[in-house]
OpenMM code with the backbone's topology and positions (N, CA, C; nanometers):
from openmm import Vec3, app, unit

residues = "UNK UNK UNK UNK UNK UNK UNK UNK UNK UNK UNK UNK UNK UNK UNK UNK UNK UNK UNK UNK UNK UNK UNK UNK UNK UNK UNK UNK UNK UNK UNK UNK UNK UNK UNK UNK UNK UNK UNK UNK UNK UNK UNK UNK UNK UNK UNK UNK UNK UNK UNK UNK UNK UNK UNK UNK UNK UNK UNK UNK UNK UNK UNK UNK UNK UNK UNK UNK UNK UNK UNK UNK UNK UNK UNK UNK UNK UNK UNK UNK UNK UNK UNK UNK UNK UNK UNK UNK UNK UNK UNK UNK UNK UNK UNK UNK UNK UNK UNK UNK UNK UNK UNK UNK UNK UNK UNK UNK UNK UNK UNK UNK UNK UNK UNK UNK UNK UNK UNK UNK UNK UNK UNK UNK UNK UNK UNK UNK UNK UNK UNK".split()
positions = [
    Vec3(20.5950, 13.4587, 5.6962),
    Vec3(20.5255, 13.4579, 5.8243),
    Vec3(20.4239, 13.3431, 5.8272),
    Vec3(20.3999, 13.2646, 5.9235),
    Vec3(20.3023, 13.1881, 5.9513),
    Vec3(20.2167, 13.2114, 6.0629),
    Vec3(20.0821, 13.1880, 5.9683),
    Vec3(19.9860, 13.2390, 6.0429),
    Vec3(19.9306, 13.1028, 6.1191),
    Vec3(19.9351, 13.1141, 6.2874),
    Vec3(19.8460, 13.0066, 6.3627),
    Vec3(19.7107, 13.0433, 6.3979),
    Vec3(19.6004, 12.9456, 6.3409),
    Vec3(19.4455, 12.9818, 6.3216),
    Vec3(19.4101, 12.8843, 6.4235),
    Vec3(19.3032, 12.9630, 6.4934),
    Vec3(19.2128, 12.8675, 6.5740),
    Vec3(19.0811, 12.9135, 6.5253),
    Vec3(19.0152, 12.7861, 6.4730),
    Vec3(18.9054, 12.8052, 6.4137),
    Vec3(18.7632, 12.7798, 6.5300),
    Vec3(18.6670, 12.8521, 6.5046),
    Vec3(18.5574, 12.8929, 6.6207),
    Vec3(18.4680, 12.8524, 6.6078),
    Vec3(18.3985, 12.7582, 6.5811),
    Vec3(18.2934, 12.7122, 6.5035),
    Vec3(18.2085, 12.5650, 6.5827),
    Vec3(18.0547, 12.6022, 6.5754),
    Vec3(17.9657, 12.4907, 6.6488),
    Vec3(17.9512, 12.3642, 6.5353),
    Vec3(17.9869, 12.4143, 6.3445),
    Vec3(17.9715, 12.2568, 6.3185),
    Vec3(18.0921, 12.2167, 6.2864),
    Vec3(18.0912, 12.1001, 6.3078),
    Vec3(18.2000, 11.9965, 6.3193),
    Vec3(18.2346, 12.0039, 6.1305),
    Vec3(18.1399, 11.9954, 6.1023),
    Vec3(18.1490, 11.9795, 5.9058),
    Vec3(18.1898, 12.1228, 5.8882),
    Vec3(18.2049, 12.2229, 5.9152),
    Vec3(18.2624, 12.3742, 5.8978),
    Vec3(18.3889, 12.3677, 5.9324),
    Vec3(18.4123, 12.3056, 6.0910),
    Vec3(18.5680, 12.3191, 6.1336),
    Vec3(18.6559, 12.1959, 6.0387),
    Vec3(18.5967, 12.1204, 5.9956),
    Vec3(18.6593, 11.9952, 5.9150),
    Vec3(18.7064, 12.0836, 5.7403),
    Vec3(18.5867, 12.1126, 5.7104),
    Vec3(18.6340, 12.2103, 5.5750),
    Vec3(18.7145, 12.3099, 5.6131),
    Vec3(18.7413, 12.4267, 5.7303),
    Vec3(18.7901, 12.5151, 5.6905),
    Vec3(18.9373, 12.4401, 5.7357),
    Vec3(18.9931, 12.3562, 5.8242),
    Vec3(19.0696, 12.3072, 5.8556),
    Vec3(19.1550, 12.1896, 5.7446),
    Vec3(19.0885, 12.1369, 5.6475),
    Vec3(19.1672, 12.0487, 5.5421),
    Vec3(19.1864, 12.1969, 5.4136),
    Vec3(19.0985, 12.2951, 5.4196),
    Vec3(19.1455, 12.3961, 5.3026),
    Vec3(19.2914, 12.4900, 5.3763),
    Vec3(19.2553, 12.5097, 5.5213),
    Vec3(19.3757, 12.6075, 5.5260),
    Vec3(19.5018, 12.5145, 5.5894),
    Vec3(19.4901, 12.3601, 5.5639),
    Vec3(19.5974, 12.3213, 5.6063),
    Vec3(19.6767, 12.2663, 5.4333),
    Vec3(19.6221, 12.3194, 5.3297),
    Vec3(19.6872, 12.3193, 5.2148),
    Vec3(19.7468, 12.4233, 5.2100),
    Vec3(19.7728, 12.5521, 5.3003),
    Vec3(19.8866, 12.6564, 5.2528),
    Vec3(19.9867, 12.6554, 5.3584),
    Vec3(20.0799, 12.6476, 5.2870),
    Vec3(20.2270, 12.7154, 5.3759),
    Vec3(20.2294, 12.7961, 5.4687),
    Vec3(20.1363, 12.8535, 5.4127),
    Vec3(20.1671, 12.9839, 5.5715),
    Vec3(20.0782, 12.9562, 5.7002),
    Vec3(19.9924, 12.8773, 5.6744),
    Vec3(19.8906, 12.8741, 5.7678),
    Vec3(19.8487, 12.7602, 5.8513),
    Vec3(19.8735, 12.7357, 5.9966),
    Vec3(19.8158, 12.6144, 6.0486),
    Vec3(19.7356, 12.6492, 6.1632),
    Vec3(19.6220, 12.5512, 6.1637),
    Vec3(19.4972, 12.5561, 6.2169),
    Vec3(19.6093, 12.4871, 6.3726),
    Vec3(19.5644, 12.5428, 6.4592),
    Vec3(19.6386, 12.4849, 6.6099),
    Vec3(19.5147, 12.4522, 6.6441),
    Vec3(19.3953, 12.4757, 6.6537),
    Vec3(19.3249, 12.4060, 6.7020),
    Vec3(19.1337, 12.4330, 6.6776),
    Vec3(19.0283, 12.3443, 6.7132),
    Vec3(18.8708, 12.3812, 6.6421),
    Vec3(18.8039, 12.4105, 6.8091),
    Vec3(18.7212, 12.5302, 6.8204),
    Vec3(18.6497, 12.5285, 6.8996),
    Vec3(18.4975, 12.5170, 6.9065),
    Vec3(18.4250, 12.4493, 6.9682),
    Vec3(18.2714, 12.4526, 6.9665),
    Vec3(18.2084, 12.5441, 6.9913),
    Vec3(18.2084, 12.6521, 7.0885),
    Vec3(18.1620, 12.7684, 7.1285),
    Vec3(18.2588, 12.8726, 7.1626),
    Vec3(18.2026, 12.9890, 7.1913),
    Vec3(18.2450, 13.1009, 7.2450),
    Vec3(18.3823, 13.1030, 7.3887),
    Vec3(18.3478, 13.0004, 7.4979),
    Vec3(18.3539, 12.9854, 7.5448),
    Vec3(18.4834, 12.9553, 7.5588),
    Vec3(18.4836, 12.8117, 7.4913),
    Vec3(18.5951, 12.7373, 7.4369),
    Vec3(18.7223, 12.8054, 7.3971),
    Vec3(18.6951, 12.8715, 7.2606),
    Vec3(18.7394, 12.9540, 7.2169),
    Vec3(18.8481, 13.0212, 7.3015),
    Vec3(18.7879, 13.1330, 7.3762),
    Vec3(18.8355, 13.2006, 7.5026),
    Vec3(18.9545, 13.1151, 7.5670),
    Vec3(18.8891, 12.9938, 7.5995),
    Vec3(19.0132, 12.9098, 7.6724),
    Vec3(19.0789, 12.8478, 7.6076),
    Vec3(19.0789, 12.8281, 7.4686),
    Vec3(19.2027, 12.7754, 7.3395),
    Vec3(19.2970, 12.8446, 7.3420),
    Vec3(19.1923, 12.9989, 7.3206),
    Vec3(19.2921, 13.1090, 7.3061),
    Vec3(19.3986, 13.1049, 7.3586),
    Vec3(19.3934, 13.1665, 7.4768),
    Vec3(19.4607, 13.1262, 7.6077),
    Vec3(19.5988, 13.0421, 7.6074),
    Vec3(19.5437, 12.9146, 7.6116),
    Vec3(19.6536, 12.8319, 7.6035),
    Vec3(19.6987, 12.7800, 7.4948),
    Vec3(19.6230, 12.7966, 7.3419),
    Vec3(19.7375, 12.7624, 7.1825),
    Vec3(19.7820, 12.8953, 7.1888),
    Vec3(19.8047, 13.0165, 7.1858),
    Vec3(19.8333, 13.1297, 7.1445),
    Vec3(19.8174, 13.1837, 6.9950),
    Vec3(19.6699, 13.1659, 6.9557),
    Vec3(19.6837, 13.1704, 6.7696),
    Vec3(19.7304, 13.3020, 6.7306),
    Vec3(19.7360, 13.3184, 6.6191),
    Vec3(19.7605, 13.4647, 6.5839),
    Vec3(19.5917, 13.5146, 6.5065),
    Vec3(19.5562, 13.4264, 6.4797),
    Vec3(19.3777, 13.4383, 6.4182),
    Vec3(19.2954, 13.3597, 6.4829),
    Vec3(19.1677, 13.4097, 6.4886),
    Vec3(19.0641, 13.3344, 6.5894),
    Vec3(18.9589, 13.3635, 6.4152),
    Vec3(18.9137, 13.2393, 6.3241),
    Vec3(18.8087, 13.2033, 6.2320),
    Vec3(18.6775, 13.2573, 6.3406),
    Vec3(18.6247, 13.2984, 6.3614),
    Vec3(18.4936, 13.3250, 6.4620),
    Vec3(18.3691, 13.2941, 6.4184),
    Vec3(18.2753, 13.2071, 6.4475),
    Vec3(18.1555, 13.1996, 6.3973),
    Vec3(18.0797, 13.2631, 6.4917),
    Vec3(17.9757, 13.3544, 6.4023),
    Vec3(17.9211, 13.4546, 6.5198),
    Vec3(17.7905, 13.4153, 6.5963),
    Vec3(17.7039, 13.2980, 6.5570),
    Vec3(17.6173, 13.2665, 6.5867),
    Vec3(17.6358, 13.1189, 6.6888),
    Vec3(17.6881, 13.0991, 6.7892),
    Vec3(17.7145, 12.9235, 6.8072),
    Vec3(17.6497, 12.9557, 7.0272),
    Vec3(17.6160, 12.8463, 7.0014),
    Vec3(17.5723, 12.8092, 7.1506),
    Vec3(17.6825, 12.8484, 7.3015),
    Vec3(17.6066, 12.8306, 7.3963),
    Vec3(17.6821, 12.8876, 7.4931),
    Vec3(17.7486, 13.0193, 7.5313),
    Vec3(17.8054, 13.0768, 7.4260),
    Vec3(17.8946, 13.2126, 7.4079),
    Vec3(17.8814, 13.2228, 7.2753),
    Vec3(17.8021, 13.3099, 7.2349),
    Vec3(17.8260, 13.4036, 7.1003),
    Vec3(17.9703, 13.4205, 7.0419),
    Vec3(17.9604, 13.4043, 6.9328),
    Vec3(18.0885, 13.4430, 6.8665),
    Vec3(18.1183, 13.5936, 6.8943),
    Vec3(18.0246, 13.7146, 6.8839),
    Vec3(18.0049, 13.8230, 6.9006),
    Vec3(18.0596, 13.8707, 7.0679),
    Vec3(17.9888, 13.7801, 7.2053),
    Vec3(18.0519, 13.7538, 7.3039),
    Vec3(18.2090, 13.7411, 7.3457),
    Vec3(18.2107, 13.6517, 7.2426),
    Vec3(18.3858, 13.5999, 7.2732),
    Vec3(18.4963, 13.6944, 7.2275),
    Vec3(18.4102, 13.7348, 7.1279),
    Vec3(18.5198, 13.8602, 7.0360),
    Vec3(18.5828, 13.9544, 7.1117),
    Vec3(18.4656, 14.0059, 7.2220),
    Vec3(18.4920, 14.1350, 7.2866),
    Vec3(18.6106, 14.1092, 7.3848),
    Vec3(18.5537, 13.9798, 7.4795),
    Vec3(18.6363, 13.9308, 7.5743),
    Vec3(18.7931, 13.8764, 7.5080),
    Vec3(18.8129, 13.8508, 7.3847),
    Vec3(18.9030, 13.7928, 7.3527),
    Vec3(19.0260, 13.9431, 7.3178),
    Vec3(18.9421, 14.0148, 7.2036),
    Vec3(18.9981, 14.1672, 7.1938),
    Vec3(19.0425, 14.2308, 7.3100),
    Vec3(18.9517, 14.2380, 7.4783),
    Vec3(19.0457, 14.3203, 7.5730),
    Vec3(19.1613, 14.2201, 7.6343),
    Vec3(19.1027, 14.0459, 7.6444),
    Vec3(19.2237, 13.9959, 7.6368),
    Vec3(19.3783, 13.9701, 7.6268),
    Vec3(19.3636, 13.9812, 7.4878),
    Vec3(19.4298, 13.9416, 7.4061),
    Vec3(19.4489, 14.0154, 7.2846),
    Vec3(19.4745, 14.1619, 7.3192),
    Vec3(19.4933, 14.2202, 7.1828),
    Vec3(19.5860, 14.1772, 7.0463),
    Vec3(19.6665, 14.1224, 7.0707),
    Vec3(19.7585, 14.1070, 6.9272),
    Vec3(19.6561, 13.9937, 6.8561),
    Vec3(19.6155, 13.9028, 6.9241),
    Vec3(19.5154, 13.7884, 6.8327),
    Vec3(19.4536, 13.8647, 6.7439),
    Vec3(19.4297, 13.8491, 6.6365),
    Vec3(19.3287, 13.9072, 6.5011),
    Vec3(19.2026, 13.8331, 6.5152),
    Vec3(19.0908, 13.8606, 6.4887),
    Vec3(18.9830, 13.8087, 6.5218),
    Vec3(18.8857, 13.7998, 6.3475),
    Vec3(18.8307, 13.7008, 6.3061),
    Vec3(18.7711, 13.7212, 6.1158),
    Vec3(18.6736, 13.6750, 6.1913),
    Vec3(18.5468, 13.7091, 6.1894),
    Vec3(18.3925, 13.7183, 6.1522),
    Vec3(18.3949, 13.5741, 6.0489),
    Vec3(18.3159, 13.5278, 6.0829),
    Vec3(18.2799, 13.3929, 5.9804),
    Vec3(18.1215, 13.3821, 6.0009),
    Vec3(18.0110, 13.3995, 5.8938),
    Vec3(17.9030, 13.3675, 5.9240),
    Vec3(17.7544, 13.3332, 5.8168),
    Vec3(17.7226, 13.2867, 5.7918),
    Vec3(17.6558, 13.2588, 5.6826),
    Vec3(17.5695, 13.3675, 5.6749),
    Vec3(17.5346, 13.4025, 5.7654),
    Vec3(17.4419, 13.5601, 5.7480),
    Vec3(17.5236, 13.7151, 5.7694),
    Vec3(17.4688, 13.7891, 5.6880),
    Vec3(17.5492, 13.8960, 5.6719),
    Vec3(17.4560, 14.0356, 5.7125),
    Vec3(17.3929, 13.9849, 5.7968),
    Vec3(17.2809, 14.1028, 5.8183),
    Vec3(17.4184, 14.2183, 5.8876),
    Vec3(17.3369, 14.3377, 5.8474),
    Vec3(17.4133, 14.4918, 5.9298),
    Vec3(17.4465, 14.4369, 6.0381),
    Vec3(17.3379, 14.4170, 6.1829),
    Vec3(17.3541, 14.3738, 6.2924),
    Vec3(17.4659, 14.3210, 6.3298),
    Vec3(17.4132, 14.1908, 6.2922),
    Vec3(17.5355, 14.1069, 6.2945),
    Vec3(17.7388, 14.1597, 6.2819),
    Vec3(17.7282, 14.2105, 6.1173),
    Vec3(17.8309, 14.2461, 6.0918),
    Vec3(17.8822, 14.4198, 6.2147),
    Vec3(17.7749, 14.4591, 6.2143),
    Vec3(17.8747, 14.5845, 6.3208),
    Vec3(17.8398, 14.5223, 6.4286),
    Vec3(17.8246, 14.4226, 6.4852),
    Vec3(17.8563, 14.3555, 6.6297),
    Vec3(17.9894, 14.2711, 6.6580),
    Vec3(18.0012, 14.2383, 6.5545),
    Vec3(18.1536, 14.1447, 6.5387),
    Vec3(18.2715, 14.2400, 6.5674),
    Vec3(18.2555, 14.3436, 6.4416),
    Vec3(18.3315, 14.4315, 6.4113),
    Vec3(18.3380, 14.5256, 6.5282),
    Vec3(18.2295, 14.5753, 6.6005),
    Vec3(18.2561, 14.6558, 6.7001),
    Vec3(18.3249, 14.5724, 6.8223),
    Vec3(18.3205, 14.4513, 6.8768),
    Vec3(18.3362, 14.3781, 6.9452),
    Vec3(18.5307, 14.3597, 6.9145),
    Vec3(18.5685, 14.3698, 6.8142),
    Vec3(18.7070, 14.3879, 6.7937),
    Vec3(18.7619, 14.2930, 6.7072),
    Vec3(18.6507, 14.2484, 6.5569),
    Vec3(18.7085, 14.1786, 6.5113),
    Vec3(18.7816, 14.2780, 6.3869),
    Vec3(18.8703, 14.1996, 6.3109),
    Vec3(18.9586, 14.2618, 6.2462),
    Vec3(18.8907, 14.2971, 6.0786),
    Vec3(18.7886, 14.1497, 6.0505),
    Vec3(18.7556, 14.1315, 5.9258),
    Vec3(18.5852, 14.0473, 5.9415),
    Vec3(18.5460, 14.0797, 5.8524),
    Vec3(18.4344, 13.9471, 5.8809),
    Vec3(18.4309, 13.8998, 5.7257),
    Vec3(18.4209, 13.7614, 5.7219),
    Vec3(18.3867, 13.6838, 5.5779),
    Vec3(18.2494, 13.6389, 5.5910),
    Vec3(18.1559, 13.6438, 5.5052),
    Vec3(18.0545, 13.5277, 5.4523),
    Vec3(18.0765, 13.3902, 5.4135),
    Vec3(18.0062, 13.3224, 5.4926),
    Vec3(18.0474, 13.1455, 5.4588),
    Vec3(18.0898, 13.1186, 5.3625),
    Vec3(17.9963, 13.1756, 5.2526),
    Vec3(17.9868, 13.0993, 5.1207),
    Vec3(18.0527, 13.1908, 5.0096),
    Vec3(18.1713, 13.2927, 5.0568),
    Vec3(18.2410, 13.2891, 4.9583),
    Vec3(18.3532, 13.2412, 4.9326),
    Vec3(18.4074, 13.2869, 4.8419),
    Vec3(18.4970, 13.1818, 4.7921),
    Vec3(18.6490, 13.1961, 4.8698),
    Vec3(18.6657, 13.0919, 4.9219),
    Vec3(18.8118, 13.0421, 4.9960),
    Vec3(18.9131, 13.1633, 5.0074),
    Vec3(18.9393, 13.2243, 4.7956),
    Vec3(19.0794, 13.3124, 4.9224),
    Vec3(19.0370, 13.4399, 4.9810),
    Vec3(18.9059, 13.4998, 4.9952),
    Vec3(18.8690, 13.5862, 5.0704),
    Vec3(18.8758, 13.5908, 5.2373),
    Vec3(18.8628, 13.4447, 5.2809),
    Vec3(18.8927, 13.4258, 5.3919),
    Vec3(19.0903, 13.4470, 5.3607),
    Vec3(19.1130, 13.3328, 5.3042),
    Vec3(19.3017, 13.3228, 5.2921),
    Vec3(19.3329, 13.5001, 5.3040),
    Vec3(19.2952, 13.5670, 5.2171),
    Vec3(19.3263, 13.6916, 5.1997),
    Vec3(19.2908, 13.7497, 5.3373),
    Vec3(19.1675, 13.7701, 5.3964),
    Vec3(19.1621, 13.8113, 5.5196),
    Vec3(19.2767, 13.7521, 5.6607),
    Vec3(19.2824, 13.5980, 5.6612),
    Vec3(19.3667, 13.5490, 5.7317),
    Vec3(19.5600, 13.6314, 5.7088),
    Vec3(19.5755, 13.6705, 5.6040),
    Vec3(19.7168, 13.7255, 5.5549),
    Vec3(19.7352, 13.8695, 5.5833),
    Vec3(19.6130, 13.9326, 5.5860),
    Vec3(19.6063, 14.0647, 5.6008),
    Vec3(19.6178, 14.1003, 5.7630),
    Vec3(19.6093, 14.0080, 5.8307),
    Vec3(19.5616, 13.9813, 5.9845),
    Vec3(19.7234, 14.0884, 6.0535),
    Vec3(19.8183, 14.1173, 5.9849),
    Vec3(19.9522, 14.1581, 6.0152),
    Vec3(19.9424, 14.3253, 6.0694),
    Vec3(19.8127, 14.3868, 6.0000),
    Vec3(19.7862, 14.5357, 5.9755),
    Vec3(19.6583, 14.5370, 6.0775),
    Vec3(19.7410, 14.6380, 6.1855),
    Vec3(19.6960, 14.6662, 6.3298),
    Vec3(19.4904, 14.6650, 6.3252),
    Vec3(19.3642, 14.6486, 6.3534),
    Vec3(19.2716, 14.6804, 6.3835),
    Vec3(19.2198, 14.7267, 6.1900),
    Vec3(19.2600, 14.6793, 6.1264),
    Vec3(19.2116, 14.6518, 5.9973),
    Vec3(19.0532, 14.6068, 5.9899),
    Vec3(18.9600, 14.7027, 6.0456),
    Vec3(18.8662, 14.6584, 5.9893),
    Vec3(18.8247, 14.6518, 5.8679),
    Vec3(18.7308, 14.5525, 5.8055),
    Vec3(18.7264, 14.4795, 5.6684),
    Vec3(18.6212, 14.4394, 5.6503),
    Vec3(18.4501, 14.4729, 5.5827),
    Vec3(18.3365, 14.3664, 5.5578),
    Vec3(18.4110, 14.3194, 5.4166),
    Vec3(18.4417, 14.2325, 5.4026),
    Vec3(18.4899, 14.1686, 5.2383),
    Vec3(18.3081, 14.1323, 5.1759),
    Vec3(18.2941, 14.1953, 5.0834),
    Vec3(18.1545, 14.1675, 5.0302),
    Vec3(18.1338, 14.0738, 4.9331),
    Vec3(18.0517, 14.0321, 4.9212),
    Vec3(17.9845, 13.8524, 4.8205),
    Vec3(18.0539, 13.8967, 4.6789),
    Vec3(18.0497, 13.9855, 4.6257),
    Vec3(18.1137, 13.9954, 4.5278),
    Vec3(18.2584, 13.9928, 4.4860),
] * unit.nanometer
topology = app.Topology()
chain = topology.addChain("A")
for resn in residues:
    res = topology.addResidue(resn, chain)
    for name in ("N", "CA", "C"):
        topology.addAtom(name, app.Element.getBySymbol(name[0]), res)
């Protein structure tokens, strides 16, 4: 199965890393990088990903924002939480909003890969923790 990722993200140096790491696997291609919430929404739309990378904090439209609208949307899209902060808040806002998984920035690569693969198993919610 190949997974098509649209990655969600306000820095350009985030969508550049997560986009040269997940365009080293077979299964996975990035269709396209969004700047905001907003964006996002209308990528969605017209790439058809099967994963939306979500950063929950970015200008214009919340990642948290977009999630919800994207989930009544667009249910089959899988939605991963991406965020350098891992406060409660945060994480049950993503998650309630209809994301599937949420990752922390800064762990290590196949936790996201692993979350992106798991994306197959219906409303899988998932905090994957630093450890």
């Amino acid at each position: 199965m190949r997974h098509r990722v649209l990655i969600a993200d306000d820095s350009k140096s985030i969508q550049a890393l997560l986009t040269r790491m997940l365009q080293q696997e077979d299964d996975i291609e990035v269709v396209g990088c969004a700047q905001n919430g907003e964006d996002a929404i209308e990528m969605a739309d017209e790439l058809k990903p099967d994963v939306v990378i979500m950063d929950l904090l970015m200008p214009v439209m919340t990642g948290i924002a977009a999630t919800k609208i994207l989930s009544d949307k667009f249910p089959s899209i899988k939605i991963i939480g991406h965020s350098m902060s891992s406060r409660s808040m945060l994480v049950k806002g993503i998650l309630g909003a209809g994301a599937s998984a949420f990752i922390v920035k800064d762990q290590s690569p196949d936790a996201l890969l692993t979350a992106i693969r798991k994306t197959g198993k219906p409303k899988e919610a998932a905090f994957l923790s630093l450890e």
